[in-house]
Every structure is written in structure tokens, then in C-alpha cells.
RONUVEX-842017 format. One record per residue (C-alpha): x, y, z. Coordinates in nm, 2 decimals, always signed. Last residue first. Example, Ala and Ser with C-alpha at 12.3 -4.5 7.8 and 13.67 -1.06 7.14 Angstrom:
RONUVEX-842017
R      X      Y      Z
R  +1.37  -0.11  +0.71
R  +1.23  -0.45  +0.78
This chain:
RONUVEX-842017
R      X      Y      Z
R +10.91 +13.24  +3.97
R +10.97 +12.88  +3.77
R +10.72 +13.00  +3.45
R +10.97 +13.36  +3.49
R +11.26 +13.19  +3.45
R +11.16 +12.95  +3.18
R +11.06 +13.26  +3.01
R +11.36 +13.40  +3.04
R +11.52 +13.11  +2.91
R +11.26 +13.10  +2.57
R +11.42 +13.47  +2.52
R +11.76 +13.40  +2.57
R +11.72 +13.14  +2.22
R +11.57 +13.36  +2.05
R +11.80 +13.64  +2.10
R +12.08 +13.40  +1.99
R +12.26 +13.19  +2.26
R +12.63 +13.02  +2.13
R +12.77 +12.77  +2.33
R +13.19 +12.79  +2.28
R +13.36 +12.48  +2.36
R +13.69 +12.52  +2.48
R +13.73 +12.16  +2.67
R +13.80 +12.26  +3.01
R +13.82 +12.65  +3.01
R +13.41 +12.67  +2.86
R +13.27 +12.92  +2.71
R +12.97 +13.06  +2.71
R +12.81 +13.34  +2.43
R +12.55 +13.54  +2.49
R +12.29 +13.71  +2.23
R +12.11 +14.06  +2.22
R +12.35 +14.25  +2.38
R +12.22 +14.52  +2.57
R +11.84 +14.44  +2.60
R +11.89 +14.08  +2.59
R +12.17 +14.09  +2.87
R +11.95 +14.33  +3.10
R +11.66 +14.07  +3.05
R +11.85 +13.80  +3.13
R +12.00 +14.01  +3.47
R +11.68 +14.10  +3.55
R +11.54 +13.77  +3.52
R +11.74 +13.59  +3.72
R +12.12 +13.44  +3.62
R +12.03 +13.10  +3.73
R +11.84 +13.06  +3.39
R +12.19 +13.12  +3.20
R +12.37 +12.88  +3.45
R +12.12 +12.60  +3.38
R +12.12 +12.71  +2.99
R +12.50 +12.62  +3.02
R +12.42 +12.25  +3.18
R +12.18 +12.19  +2.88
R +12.44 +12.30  +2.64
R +12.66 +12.05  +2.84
R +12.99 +12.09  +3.03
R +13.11 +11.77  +3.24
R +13.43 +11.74  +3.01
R +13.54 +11.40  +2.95
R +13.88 +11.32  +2.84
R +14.01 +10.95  +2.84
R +14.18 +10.64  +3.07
R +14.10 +10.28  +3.10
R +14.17 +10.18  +3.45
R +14.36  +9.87  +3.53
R +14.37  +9.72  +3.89
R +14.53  +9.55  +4.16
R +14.86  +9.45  +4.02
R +15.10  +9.29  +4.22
R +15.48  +9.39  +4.21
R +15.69  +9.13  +4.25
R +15.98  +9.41  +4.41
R +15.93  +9.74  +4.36
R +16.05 +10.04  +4.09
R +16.17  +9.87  +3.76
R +15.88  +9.67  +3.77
R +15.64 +10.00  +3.82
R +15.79 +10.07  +3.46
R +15.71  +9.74  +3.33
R +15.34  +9.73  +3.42
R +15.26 +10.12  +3.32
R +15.41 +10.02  +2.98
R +15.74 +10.02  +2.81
R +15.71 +10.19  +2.46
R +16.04 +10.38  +2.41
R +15.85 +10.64  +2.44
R +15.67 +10.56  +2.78
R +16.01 +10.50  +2.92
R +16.23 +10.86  +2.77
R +15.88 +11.02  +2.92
R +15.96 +10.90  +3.26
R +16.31 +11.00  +3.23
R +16.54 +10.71  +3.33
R +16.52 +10.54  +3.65
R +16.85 +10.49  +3.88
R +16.75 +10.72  +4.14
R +16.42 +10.52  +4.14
R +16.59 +10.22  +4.25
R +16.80 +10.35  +4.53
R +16.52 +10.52  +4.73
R +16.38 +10.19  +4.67
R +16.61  +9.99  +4.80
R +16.68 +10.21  +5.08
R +16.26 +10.21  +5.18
R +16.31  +9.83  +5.19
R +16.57  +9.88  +5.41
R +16.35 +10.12  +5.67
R +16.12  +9.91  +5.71
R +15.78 +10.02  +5.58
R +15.59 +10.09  +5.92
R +15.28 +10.33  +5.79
R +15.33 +10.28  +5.39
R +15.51 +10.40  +5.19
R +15.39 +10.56  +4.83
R +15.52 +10.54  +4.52
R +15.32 +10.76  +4.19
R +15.42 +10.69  +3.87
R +15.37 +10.90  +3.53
R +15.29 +10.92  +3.15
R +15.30 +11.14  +2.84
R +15.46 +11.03  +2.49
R +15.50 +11.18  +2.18
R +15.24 +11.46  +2.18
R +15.25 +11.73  +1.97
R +15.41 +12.03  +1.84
R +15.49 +11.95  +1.49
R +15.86 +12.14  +1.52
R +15.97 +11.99  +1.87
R +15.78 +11.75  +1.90
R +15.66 +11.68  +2.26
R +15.73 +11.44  +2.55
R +15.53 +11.47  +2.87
R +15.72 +11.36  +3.27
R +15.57 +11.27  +3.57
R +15.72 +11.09  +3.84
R +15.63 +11.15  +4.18
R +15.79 +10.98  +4.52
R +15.61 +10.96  +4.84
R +15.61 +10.98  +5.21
R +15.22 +11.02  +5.30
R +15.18 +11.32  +5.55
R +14.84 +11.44  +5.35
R +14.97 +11.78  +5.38
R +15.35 +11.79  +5.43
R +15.43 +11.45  +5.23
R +15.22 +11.41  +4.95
R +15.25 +11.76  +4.91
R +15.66 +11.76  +4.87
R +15.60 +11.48  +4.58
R +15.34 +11.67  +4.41
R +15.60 +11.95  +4.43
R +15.88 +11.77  +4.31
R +15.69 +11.62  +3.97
R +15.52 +11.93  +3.90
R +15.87 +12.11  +3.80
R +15.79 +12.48  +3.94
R +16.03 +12.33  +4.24
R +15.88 +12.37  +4.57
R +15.54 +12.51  +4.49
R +15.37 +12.55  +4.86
R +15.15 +12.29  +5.01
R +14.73 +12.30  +4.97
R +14.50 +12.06  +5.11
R +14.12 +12.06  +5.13
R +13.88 +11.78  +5.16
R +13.52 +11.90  +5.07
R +13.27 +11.98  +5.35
R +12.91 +11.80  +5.36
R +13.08 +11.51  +5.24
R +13.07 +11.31  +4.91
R +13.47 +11.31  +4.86
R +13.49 +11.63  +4.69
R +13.90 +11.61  +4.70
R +14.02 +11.98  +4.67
R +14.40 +12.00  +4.62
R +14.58 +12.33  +4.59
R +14.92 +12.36  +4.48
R +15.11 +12.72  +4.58
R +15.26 +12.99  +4.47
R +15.64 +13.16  +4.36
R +15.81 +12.92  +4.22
R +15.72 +13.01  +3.85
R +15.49 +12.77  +3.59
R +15.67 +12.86  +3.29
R +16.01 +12.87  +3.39
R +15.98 +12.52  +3.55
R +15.85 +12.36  +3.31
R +16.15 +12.49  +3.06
R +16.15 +12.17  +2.86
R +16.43 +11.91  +2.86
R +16.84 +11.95  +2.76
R +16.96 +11.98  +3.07
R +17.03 +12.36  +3.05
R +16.67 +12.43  +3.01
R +16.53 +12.41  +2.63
R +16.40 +12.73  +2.50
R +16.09 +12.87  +2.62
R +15.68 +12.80  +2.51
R +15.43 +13.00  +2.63
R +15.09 +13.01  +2.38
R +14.81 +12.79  +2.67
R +14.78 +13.09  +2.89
R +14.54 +13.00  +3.19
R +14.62 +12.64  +3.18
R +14.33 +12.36  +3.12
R +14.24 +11.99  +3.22
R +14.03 +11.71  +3.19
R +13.99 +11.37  +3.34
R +13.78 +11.05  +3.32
R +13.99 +10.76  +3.50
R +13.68 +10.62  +3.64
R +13.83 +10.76  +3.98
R +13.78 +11.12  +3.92
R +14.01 +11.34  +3.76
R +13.99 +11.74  +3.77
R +14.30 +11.97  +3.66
R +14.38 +12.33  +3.61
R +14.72 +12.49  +3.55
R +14.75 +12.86  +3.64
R +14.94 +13.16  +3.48
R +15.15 +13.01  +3.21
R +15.36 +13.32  +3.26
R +15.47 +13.25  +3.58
R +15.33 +13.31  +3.92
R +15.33 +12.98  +4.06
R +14.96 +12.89  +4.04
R +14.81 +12.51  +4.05
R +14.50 +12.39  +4.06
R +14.37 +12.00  +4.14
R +14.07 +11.89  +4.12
R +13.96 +11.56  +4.26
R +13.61 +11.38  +4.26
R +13.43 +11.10  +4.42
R +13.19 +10.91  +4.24
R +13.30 +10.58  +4.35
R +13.60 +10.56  +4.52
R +13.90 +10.79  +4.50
R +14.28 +10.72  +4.48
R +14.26 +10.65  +4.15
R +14.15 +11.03  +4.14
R +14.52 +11.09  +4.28
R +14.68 +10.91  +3.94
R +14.49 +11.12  +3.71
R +14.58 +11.44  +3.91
R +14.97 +11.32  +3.83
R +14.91 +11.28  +3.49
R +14.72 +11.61  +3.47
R +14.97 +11.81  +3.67
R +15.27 +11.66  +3.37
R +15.03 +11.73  +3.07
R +14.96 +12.11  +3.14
R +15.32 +12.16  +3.23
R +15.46 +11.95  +2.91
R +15.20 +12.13  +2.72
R +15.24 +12.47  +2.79
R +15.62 +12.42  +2.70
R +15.52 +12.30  +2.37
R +15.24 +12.54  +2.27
R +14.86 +12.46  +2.31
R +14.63 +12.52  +2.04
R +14.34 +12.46  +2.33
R +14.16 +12.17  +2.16
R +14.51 +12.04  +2.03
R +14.66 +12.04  +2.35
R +14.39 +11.87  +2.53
R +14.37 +11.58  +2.30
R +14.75 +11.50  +2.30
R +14.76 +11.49  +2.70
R +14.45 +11.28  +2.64
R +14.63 +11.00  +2.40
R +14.97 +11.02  +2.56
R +14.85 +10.95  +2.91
R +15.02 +10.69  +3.05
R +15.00 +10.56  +3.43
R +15.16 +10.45  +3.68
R +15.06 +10.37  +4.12
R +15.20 +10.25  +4.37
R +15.16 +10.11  +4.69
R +15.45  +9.99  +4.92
R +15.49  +9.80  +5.26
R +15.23  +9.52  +5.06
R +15.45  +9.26  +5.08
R +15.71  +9.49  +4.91
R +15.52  +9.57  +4.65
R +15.10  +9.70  +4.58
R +14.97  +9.81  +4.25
R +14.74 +10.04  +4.08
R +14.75 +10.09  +3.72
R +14.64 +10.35  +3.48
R +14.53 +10.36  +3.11
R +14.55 +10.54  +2.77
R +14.56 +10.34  +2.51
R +14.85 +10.18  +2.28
């Protein structure tokens, strides 16, 4: 089954929502960073849920979303936009703890308590959107939900949940779903709902038992009517073209300082972990497209 998302509307339109599963790129972005299990499941829980925001977006809009609680994972790093391309990183990808005392992955140990979620949305302004609410939980899935509510002042619920192997290290299932209310939702319909999710199973439990995006936003509203389906995959914006960019905006002095010294540069990138490699050749042709644009 592929990667996609759903957007949806319930409740004669009192409720939008939004699920998603992300098996297939949660997988992909373990393996290019080697990541361990507990990694993983952080990594893979703030990208489902940044996935879901960029389906939020329009056009070319873009979202990134960081977030640092002070653990040892250090920070979690992810950008979605609203064609359902997405990519994502953590600053220590080899943590991995023992099971919690209910049986799932430490998230919470990994990540910390102690920090805050940031959300830029670059929505084609002059000034990008930014809101940030403190980490409530260290579980994702919490403190998604408590932003939704104290910085863009949307009451919502967050499910996110990633299932991993315990010996082989990779990804069984991965997915998500995002309620929202909307202004004037009365307050029995709110009740019901309230009372359905309570009564969900663990998102990752649903996606690997193979229900899809459809059937578990059927367990959450009432005739629930799908808007639309977005294919989802990992796209990294880097380029060797885009890394000579950065080179040539170095100036002259600086390439010539780096030539001098080292004799070759090497880029890398946090998203996708591609390493561009830039012999003495190579640094010498940039600085002389530096000095041909001076």
C-alpha cells in the first residue's frame, strides 16, 4: 500500500480532519540516516503530523516544523508542503531505550520535556508565519495537539503513532490523524467525538493491521466526506547545483582561503545525508565563477 493523505470534512461540515500513512517514507528516512528504533518512532511521529499540516497549505506554500526538548535525540526536523513531498532529520539518529512501562517506545525519553515546537509556515509573504507552544508531553502526539490549540487557537486532537521491528529495525507501519472543530461545533457533537477517539486503538496497531486513512477517519466522524487524496513521498530540495550556489556565495576570499588550506570541500546535507564532494578542480572553476560575477 502507498503512502498517502486524506482530507475530510464530518459532522455536516462542524469537523475537518485529516489521516494519513507514512510507512513507505518513515522507512526511507531511517534507513538513509541508519536510524535506531526509538529515533525512529520520534522522527516518524513529527513527520506524520508535519505531513498532515502541509495539507493545510495551498500551492507552493511550505511548512517546517523543529522540535527540541532537551533529550538525547537533540532536535527533530521536518518540512512538508502541500503536494505531500516531505523530509525529515533528528540531530542524533543512534538513541534507542527500552520499552516504557506500557509496553511502546520511549518517545518521550528521547525527545525530553524540557523545549519547545516551532512552526514556520512560509506562506508566500513578505514575513513567514510563526508559532511556537511549549513541549507538553515529549510524546509528539500531545504536543501537536496542545499547539493546535494555544497558538493557532484551533481545538484539536493528534494521533500519530510509528511501528518498528524490534530486532531488523524498520518500519512496520507509520500513520496519523488530525481532528479539528470548527468555530460553533455544538457542543454534543464535540461529546461524541471526544468519546470516539477515547475508544481508538493505537494508531500504529490500525495502520498494521492494514486499515487505511478512509476507515480510520470512519471510526472518528460521522459520514465522513472525503475531499481529497494526496500521494505521499521523500523529496529533498538539495542539489549539486544548489551546493555550488552556497560554495560561490562564500566570496572569494573565503574560496580561496578553503583551496589554500584544504584543497577540497565536502557538503552535507541533514535532510537526505547526501555528501557532495568538491576536488581542487572543481573549487577552482567556482572561484572563477565568482570572480566572472564580481
Amino acid at each position: 500500500m502507498s503512502d498517502y493523505l486524506i482530507r475530510a470534512t464530518g459532522f455536516d461540515g462542524n469537523v475537518r480532519a485529516f489521516a494519513a500513512r507514512t510507512t513507505g517514507i518513515v522507512e526511507e528516512i531511517r534507513r538513509r540516516h541508519d536510524m535506531w528504533n526509538t529515533a525512529t518512532a520520534a522522527m516518524g511521529r513529527t513527520l506524520t503530523a508535519t505531513v498532515m499540516m502541509g495539507a493545510m497549505l495551498k500551492g507552493d506554500e511550505r511548512i517546517s516544523v523543529k522540535i527540541n526538548g532537551g533529550g538525547p535525540i537533540g532536535q527533530i526536523v521536518a518540512e512538508a508542503n502541500a503536494h505531500g513531498e516531505a523530509r525529515a532529520y533528528v540531530s542524533n539518529p543512534h538513541v534507542h531505550f527500552e520499552l516504557n512501562d506500557k509496553g511502546k517506545l520511549d518517545v518521550k525519553r528521547a525527545v525530553g520535556t524540557d523545549g519547545f515546537l516551532h512552526v514556520v509556515k512560509d506562506l508566500g509573504l513578505r514575513e513567514p508565519y510563526k508559532g511556537s507552544s511549549p513541549i507538553v508531553s515529549g510524546e509528539i502526539g500531545e504536543d501537536f495537539t496542545y499547539y493546535f490549540v494555544v497558538s493557532e487557537q484551533t481545538p484539536s486532537a493528534v494521533g500519530v503513532g510509528v511501528l518498528v521491528h524490534p530486532q531488523e529495525r524498520y518500519v512496520l507501519a507509520s500513520g496519523g490523524f488530525i481532528v479539528q472543530l470548527m468555530p460553533g461545533t455544538p457542543d454534543d457533537v464535540i461529546d461524541v467525538i471526544e468519546q470516539k477517539i477515547a475508544k481508538l486503538p493505537q494508531v500504529s496497531r490500525m495502520i498494521g493491521e492494514g486499515m487505511t486513512p478512509e476507515q480510520i477517519l470512519e471510526q472518528v466522524l460521522e459520514d465522513p466526506k472525503i475531499l481529497s487524496r494526496t500521494e505521499i513521498h521523500f523529496a529533498c530540495t538539495c542539489s549539486p547545483e544548489k551546493v555550488s550556489e552556497v560554495l560561490v556565495s562564500l566570496g572569494k576570499a573565503e574560496m580561496e582561503s578553503i583551496i589554500a588550506e584544504q584543497g577540497e570541500a565536502e557538503v552535507h546535507c541533514h535532510f537526505c545525508n547526501e555528501r557532495y564532494y568538491f576536488d581542487r578542480e572543481s573549487l577552482e572553476k567556482l572561484k572563477g565563477e565568482i570572480e566572472s560575477r564580481s
